[in-house]
C-alpha positions as semicolon CSV with decimal commas, in nm:
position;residue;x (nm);y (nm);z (nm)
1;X;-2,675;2,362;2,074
2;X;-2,340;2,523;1,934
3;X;-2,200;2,200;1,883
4;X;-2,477;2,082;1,730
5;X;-2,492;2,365;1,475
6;X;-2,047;2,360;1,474
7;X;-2,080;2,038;1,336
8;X;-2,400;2,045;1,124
9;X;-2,229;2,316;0,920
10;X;-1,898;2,135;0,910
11;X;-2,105;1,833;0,753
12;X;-2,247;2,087;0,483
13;X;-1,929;2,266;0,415
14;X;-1,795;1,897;0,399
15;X;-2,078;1,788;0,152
16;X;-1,986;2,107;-0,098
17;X;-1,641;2,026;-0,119
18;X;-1,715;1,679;-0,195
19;X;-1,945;1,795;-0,456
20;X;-1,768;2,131;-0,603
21;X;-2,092;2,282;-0,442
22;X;-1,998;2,671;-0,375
23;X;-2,335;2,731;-0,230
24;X;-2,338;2,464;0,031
25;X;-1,913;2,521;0,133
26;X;-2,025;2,892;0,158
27;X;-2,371;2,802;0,345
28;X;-2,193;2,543;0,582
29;X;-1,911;2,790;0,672
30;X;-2,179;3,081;0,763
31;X;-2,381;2,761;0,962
32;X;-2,051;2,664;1,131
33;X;-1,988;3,037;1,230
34;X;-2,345;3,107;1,366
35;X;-2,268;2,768;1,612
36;X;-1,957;2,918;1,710
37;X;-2,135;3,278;1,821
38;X;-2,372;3,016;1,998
39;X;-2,114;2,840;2,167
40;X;-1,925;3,112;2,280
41;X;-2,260;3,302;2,434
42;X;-2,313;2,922;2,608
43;X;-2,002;2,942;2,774
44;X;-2,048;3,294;2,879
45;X;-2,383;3,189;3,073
46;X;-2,237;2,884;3,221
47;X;-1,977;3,187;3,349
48;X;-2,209;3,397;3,444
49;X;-2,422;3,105;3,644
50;X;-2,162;3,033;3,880
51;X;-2,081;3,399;3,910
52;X;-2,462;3,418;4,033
53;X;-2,449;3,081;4,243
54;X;-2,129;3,231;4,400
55;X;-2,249;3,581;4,469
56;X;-1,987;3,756;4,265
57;X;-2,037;4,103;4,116
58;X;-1,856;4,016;3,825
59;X;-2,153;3,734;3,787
60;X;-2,384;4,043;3,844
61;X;-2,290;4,204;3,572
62;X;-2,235;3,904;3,307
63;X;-2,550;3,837;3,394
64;X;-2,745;4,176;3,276
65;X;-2,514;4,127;2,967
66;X;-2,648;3,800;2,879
67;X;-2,996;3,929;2,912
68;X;-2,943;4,241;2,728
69;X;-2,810;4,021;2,447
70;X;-3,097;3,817;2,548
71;X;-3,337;4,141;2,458
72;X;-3,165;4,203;2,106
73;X;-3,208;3,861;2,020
74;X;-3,565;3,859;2,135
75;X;-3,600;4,187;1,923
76;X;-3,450;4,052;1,626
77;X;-3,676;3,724;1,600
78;X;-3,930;3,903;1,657
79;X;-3,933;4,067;1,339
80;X;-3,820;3,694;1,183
81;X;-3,961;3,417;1,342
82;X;-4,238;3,416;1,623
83;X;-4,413;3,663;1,701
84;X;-4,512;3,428;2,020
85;X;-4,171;3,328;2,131
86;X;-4,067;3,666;2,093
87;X;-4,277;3,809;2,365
88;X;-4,154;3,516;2,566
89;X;-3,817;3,547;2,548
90;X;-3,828;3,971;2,615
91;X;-4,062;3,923;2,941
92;X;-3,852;3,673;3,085
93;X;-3,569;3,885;3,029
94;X;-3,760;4,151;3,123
95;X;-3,857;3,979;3,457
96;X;-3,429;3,885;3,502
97;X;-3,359;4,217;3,457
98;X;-3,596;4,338;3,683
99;X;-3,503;4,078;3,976
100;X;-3,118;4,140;3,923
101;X;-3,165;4,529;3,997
102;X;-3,387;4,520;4,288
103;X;-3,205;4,698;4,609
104;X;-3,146;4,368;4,843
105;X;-2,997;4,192;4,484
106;X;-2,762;4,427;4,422
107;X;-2,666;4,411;4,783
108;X;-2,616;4,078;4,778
109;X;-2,376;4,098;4,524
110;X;-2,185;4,395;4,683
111;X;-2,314;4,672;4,424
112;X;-2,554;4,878;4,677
C-alpha cells in the first residue's frame, strides 16, 4: 500500500509540474509523504512478525508498538472516516494487546 500511495503522489506531483499546477505539486508531495509514513510502518510489522514467529522479546515489544500506533490510528479515523471500521480496528487491537500481555505470552518471549 505505501508504494502504491509513493507512486500515486509522485504521478500527481509529476502532473503539477507538467502543468505549473502548485496545488497538485504541493498535494502530490504531501500524498507521496503519507506513502512513505505507510511504508516505513509496513516494514516495521514485517519486523516485528518475524520477531513474533521467532520468539524474540525485541518482537514483543515492536509488536505492542505497532498496535498502540494501531489504537491512535483507530482513534483518529474514528473521528474522520468510519465510525464502523473504527471500532474494528481498536477491538482487534484491543484483543492483540490483550493476548500479547497474558502471563504464559510474556513468558514465552522471556519477559515474565
Amino acid at each position: 500500500m505505501g508504494i502504491s500511495i509513493v507512486f500515486l503522489g509522485g504521478l500527481i506531483f509529476a502532473s503539477g509540474v507538467v502543468t505549473e499546477s502548485p496545488e497538485a505539486g504541493g498535494g502530490g508531495a504531501v500524498i507521496s509523504g503519507l506513502g512513505m509514513v505507510a511504508l516505513i510502518l509496513g516494514v516495521i510489522g514485517l519486523i516485528a512478525s518475524y520477531g513474533l514467529f521467532a520468539l524474540k522479546g525485541w518482537g514483543w515489544w515492536l509488536a505492542i508498538l505497532w498496535t498502540v500506533l494501531n489504537i491512535i490510528h483507530g482513534i483518529v479515523t474514528f473521528f474522520q472516516d468510519g465510525i464502523v471500521i473504527s471500532i474494528l480496528s481498536l477491538l482487534i487491537s484491543g484483543l492483540i494487546l490483550y493476548y500479547l500481555n497474558k502471563s504464559n505470552v510474556k513468558r514465552a518471549f522471556g519477559l515474565a
